[in-house]
DSSP file (Angstrom, degrees, kcal/mol; ACC not computed):
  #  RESIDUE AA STRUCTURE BP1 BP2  ACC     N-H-->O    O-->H-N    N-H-->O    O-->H-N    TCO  KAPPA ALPHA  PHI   PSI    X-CA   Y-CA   Z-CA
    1    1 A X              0   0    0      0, 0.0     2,-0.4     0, 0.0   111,-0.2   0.000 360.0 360.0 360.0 128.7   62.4   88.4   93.7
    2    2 A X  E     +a  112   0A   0    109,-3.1   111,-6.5     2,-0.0     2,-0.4  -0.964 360.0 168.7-127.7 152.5   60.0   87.1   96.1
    3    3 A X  E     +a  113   0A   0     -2,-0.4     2,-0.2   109,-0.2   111,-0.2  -0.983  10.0 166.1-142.4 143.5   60.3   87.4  100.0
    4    4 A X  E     -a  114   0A   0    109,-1.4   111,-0.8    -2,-0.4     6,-0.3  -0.814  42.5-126.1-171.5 145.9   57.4   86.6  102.3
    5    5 A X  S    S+     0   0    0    109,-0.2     2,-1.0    -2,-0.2   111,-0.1   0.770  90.4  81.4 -42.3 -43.0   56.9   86.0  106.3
    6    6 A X     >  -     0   0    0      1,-0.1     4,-1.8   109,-0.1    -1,-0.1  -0.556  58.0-169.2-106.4  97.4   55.1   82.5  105.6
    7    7 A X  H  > S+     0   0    0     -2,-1.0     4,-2.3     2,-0.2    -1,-0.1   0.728  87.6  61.5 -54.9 -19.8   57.4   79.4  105.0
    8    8 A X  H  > S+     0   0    0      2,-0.2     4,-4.4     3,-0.1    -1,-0.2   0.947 110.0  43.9 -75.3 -40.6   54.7   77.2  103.9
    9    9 A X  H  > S+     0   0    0      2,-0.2     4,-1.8     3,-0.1    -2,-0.2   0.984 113.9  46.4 -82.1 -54.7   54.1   79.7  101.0
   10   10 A X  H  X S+     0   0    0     -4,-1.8     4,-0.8    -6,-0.3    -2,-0.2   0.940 118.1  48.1 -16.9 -86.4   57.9   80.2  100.1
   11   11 A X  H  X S+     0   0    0     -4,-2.3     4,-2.4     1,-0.2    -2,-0.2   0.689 106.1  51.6   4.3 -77.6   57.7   76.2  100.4
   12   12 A X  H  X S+     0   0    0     -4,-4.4     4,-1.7     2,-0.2    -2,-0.2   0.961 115.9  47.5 -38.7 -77.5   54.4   76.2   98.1
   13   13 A X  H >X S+     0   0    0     -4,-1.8     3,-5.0     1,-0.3     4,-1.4   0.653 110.0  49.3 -14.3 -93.2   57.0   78.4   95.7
   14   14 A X  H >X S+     0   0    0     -4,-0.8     3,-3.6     1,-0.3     4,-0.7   0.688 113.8  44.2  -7.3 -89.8   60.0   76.1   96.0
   15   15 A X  H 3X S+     0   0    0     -4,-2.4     4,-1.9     1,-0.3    -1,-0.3   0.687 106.6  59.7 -46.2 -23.4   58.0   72.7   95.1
   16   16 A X  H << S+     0   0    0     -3,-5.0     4,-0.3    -4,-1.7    -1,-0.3   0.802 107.6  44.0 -85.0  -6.1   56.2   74.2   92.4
   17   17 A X  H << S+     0   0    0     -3,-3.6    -2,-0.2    -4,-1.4    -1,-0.2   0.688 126.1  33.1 -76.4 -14.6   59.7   75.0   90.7
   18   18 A X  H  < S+     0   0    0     -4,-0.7    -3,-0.2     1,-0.1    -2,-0.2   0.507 141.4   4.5-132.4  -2.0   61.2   71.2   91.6
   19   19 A X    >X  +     0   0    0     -4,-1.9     3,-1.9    -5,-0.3     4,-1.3   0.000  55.6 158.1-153.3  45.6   57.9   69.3   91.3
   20   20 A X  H 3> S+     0   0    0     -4,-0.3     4,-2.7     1,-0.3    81,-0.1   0.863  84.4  55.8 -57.9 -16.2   55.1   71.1   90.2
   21   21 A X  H 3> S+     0   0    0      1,-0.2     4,-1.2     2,-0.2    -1,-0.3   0.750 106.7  50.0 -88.4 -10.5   53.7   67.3   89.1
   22   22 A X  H <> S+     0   0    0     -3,-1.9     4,-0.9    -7,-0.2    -2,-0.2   0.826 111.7  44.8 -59.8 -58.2   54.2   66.2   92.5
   23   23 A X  H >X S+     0   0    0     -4,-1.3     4,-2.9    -8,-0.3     3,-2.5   0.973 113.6  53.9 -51.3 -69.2   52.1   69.5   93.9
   24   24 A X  H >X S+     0   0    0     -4,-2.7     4,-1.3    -5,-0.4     3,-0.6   0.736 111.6  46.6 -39.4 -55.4   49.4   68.7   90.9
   25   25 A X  H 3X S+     0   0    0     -4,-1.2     4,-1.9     1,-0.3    -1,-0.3   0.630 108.1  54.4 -64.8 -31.9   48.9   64.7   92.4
   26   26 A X  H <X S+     0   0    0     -3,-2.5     4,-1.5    -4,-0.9    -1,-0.3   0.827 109.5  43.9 -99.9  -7.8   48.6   65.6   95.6
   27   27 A X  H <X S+     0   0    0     -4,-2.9     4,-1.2    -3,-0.6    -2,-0.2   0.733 107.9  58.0 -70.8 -14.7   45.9   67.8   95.1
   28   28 A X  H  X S+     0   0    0     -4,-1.3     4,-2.9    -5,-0.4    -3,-0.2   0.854 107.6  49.0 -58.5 -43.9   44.3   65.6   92.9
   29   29 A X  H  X S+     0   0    0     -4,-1.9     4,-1.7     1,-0.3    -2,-0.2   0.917 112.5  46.2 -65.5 -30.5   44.4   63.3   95.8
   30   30 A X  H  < S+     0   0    0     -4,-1.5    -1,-0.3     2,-0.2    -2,-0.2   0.718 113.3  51.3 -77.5 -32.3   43.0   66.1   98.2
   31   31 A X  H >< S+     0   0    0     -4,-1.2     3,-1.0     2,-0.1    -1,-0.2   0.889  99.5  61.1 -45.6 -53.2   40.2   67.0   95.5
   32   32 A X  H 3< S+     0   0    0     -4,-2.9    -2,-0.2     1,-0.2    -3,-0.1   0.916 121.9  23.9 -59.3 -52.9   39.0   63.2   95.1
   33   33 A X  T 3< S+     0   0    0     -4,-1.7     2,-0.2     2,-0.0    -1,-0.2   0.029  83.7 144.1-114.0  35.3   38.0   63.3   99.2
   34   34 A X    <   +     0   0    0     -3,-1.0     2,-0.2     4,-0.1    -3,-0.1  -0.602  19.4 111.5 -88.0 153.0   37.5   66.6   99.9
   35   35 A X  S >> S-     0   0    0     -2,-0.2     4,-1.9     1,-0.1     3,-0.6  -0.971  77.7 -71.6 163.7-174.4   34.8   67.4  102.3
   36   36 A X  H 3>>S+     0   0    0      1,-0.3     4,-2.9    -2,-0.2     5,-0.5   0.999 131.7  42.8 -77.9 -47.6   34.2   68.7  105.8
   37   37 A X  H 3>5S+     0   0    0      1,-0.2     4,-0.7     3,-0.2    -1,-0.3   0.797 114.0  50.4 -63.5 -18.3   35.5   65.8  107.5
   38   38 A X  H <>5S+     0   0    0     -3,-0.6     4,-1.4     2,-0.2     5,-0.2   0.872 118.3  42.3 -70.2 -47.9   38.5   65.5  105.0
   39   39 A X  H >X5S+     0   0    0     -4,-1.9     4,-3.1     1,-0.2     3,-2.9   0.956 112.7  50.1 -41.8 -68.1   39.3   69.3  105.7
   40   40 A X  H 3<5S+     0   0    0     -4,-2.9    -1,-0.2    -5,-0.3    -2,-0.2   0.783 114.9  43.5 -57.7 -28.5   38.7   69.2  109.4
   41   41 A X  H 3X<S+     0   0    0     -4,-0.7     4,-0.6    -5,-0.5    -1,-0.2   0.524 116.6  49.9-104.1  10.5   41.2   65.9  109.9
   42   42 A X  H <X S+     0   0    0     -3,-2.9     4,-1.5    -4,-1.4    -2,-0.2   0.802 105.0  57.7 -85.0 -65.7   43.9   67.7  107.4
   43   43 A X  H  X S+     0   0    0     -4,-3.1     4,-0.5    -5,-0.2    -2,-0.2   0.479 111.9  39.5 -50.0  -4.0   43.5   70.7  109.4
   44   44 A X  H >4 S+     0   0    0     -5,-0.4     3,-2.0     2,-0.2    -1,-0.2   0.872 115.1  51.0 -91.1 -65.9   44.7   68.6  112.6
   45   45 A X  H 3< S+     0   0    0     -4,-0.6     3,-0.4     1,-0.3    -2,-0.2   0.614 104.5  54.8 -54.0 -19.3   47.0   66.9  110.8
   46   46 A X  H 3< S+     0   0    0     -4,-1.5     2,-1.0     1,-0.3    -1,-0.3   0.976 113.0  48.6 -73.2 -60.0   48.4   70.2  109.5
   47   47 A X  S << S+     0   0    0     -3,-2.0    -1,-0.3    -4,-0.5     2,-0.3  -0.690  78.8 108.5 -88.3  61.2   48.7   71.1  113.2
   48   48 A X    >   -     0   0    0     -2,-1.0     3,-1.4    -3,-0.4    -4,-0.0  -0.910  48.1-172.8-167.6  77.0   50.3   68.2  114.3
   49   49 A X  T 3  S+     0   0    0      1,-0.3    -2,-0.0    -2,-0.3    -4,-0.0   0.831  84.9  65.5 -84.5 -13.9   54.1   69.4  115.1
   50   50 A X  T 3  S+     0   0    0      1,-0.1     2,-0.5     2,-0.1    -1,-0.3   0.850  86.4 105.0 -72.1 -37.6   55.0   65.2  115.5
   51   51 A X    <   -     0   0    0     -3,-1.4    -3,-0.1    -6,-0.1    -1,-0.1  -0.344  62.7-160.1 -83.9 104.3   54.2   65.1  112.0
   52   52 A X        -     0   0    0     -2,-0.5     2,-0.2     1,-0.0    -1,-0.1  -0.425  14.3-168.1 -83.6 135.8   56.8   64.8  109.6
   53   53 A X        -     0   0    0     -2,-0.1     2,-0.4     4,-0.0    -1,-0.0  -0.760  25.8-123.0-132.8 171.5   55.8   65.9  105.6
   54   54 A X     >  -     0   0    0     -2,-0.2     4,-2.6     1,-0.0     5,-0.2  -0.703  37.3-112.0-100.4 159.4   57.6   65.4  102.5
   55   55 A X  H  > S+     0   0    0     -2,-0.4     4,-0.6     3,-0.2   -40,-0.2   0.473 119.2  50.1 -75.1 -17.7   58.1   68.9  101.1
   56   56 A X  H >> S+     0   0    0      2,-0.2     4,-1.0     3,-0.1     3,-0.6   0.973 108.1  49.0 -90.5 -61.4   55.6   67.9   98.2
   57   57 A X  H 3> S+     0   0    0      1,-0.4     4,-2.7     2,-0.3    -2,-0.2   0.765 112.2  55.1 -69.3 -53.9   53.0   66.7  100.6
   58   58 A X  H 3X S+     0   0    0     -4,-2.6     4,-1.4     1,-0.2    -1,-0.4   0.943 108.5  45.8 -64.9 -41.7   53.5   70.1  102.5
   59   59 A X  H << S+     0   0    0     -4,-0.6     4,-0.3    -3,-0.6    -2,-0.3   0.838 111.8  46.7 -74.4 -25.9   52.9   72.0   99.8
   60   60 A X  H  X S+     0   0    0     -4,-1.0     4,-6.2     2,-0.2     3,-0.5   0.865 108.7  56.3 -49.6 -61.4   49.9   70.4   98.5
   61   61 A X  H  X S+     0   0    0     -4,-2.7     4,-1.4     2,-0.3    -2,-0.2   0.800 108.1  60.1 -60.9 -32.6   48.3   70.2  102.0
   62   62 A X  H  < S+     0   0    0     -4,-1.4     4,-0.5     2,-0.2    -1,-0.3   0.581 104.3  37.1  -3.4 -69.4   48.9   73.9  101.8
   63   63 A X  H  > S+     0   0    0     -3,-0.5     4,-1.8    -4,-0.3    -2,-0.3   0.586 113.0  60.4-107.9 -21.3   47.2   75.1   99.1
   64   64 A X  H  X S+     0   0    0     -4,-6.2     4,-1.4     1,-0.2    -2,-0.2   0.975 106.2  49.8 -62.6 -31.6   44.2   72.7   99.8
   65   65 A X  H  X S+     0   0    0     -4,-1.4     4,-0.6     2,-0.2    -1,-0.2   0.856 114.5  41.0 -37.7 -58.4   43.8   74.2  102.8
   66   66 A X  H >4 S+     0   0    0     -4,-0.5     3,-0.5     2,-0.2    -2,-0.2   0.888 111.4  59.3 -65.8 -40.7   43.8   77.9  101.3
   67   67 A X  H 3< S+     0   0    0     -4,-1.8    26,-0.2     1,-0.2    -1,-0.2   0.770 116.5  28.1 -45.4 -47.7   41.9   76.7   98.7
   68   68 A X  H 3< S+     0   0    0     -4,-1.4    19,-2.4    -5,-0.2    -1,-0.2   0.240  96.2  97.6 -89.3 -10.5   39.0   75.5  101.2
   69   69 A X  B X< S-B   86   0B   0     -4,-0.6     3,-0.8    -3,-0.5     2,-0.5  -0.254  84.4 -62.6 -79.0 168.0   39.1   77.5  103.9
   70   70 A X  G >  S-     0   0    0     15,-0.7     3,-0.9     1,-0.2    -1,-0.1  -0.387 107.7 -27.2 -63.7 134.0   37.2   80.4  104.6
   71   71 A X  G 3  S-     0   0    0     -2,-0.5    -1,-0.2     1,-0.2    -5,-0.1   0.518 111.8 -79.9  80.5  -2.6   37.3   83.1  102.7
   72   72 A X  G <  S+     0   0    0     -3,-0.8     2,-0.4     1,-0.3    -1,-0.2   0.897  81.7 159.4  14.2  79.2   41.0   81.8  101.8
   73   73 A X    <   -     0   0    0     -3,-0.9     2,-0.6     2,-0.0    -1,-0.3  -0.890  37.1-156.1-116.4 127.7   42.1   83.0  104.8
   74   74 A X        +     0   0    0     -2,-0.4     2,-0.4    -5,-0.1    -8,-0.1  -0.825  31.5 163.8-120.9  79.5   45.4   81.7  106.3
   75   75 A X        -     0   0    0     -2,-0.6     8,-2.3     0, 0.0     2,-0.5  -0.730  20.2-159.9 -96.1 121.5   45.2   82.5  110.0
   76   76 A X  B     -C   82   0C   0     -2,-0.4     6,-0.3     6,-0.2     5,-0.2  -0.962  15.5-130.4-115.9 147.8   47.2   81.1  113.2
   77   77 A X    >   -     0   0    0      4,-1.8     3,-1.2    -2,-0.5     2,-0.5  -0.098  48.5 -88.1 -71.4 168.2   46.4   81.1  116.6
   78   78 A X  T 3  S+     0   0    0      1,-0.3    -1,-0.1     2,-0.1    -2,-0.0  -0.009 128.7  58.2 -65.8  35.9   48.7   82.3  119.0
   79   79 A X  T 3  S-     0   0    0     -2,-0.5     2,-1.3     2,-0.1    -1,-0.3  -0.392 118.5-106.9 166.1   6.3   50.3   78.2  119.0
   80   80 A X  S <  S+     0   0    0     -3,-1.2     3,-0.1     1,-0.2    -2,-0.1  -0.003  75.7 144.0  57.7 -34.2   50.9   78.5  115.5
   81   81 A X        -     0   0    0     -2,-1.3    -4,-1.8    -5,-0.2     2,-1.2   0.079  57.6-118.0 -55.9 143.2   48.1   76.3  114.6
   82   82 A X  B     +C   76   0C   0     -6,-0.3    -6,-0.2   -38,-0.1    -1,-0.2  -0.459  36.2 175.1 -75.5 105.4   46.1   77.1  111.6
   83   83 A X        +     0   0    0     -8,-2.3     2,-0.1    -2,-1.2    -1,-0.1   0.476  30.0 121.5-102.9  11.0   42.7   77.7  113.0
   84   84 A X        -     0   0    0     -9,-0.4     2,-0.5     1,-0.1     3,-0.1  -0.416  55.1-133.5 -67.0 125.0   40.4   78.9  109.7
   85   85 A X        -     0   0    0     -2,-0.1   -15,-0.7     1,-0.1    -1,-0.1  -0.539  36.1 -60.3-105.3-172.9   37.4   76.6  109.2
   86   86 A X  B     -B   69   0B   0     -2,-0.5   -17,-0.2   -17,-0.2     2,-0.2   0.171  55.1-124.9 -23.8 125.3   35.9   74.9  106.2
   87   87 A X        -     0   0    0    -19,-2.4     2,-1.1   -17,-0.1   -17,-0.2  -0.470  21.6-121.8 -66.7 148.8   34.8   77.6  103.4
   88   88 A X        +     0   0    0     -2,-0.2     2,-0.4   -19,-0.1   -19,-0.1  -0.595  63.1 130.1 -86.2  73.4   31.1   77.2  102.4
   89   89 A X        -     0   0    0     -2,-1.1     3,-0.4     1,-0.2    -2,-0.0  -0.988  52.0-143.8-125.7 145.5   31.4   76.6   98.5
   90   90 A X  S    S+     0   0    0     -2,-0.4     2,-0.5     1,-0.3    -1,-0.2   0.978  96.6  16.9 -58.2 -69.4   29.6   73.6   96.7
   91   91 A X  S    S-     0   0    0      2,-0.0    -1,-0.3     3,-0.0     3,-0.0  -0.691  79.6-157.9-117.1  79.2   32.4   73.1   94.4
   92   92 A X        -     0   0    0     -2,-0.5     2,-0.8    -3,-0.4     3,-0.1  -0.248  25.4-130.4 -53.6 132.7   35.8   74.7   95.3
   93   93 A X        -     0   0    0    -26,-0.2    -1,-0.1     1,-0.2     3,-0.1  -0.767  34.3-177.4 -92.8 107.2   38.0   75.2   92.3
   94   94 A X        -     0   0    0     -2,-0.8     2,-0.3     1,-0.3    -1,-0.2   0.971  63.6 -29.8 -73.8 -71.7   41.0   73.3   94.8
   95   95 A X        -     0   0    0     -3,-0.1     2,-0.5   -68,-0.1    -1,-0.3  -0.836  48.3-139.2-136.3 171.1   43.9   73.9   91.7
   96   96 A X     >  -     0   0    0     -2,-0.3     4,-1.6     1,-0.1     3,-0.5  -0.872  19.9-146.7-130.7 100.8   44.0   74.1   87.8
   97   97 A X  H  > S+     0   0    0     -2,-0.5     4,-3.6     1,-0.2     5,-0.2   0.963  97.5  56.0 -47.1 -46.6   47.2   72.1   86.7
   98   98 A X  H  > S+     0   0    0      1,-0.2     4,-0.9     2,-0.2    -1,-0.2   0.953 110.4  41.4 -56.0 -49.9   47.7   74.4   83.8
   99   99 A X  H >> S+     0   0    0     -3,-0.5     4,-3.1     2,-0.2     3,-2.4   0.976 114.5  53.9 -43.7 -62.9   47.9   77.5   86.1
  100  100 A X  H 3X S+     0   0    0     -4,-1.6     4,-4.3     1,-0.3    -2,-0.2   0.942 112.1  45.6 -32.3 -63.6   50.0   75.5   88.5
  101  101 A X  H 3X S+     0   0    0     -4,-3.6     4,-1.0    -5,-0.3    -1,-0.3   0.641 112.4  47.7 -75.3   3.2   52.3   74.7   85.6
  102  102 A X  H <X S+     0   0    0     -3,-2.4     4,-1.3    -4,-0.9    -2,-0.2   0.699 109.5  54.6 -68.2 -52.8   52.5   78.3   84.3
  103  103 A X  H >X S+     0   0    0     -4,-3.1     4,-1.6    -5,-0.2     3,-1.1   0.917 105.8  55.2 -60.3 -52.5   53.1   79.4   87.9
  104  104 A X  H >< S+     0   0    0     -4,-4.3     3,-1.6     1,-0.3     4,-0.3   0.987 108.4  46.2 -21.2 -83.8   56.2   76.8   87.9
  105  105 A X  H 3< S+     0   0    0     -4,-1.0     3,-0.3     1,-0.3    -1,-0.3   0.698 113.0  53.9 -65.5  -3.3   57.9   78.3   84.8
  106  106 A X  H X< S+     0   0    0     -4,-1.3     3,-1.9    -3,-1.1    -1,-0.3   0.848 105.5  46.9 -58.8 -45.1   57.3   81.6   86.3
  107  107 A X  T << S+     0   0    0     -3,-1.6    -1,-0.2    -4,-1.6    -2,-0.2  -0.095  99.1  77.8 -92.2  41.7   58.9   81.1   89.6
  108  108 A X  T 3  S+     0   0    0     -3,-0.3    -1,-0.3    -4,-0.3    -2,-0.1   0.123  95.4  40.0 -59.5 -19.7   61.6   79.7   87.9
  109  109 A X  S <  S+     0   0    0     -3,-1.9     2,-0.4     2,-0.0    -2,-0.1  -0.434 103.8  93.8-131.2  35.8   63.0   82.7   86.8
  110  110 A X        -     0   0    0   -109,-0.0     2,-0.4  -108,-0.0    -3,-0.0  -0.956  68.2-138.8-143.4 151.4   62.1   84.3   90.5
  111  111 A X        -     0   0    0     -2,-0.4  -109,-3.1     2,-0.0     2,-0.7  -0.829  30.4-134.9-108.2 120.7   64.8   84.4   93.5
  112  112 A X  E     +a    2   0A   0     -2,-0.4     2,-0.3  -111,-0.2  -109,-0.2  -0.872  25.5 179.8 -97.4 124.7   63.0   83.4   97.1
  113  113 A X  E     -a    3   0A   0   -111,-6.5  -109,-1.4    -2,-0.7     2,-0.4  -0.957  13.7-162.0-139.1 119.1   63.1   84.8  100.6
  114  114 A X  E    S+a    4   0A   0     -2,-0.3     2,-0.4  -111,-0.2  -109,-0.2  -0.780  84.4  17.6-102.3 147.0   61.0   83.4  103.4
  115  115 A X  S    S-     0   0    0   -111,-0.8  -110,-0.2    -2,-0.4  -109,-0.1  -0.785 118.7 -23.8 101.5-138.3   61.2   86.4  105.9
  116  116 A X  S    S-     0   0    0     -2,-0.4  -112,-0.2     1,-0.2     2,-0.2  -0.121  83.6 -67.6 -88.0-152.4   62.3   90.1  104.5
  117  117 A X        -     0   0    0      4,-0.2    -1,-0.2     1,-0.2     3,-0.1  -0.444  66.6-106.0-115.9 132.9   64.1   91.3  101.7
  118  118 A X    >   -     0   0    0     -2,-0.2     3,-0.9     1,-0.1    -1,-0.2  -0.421  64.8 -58.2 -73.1 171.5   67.8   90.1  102.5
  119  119 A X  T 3  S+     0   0    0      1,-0.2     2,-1.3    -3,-0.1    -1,-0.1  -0.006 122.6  14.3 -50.1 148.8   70.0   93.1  103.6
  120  120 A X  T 3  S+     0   0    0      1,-0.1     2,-0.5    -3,-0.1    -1,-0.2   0.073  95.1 118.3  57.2 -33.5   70.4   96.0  101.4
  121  121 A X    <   -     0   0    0     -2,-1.3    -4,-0.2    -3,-0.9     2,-0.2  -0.640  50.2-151.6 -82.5 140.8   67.6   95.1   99.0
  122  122 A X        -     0   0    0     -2,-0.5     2,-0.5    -3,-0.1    -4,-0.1  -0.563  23.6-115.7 -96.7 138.9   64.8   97.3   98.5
  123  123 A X        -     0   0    0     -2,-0.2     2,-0.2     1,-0.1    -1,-0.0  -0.730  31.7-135.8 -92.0 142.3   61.5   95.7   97.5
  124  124 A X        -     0   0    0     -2,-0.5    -1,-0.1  -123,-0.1     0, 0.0  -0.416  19.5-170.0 -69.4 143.7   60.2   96.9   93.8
  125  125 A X        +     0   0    0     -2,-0.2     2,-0.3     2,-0.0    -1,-0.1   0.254  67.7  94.4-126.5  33.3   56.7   97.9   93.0
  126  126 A X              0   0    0      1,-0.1    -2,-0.1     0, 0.0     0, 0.0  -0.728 360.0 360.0 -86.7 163.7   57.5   97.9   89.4
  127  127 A X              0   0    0     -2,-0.3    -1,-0.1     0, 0.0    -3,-0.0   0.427 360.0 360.0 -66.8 360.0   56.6   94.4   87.6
């Protein structure tokens, strides 16, 4: 069971169980033009509540974001907006498809909850 506050990361979860090649492609695409200006006009677009995402798209945009950011640090302003900028690394490792697809057949076997622990369950700290 995983339960956490932050829908984009429940999301992230979600797509990498029902498309994890979908996730991989659009980080490829977000690898191929990353750069401060790619970041900084994803990060608008991220913040963009008119902006309508495919669930894949969102999840992608997601972890390029965390990936690149500073410190990968996932901050919002009081507005919701996602306000971290651009990490300083030459060459951010943005994904590794194999991890990605290991992380798929994991959360595959895993139950999701964006918020708390539904009523009566107790969170574990065994593995």
């Amino acid at each position: 069971m995983l339960a956490d506050a932050n829908p984009d990361l429940i999301g992230l979860y979600a797509c990498l169980v029902r498309d994890v090649a979908g996730v991989i492609r659009g980080l490829s695409r977000h690898r191929a033009r990353h750069s401060e200006k790619h970041y900084y006009a994803t990060r608008s677009r991220w913040n963009d509540r008119s902006r309508t995402w495919t669930a894949v798209d969102r999840a992608a945009t997601f972890l390029y974001l965390n990936k690149t950011c500073f410190n990968g640090l996932w901050r919002v302003n009081r507005s919701g907006e996602f306000n971290v900028p651009i990490g300083r690394y030459d060459d951010p490792t943005i994904f590794t498809p194999q991890a990605l697809r290991d992380a798929s057949a994991l959360l595959r076997r895993a139950t999701l909850f964006c918020g708390g622990l539904p009523s009566g369950r107790r969170a574990s700290t065994t593995a």
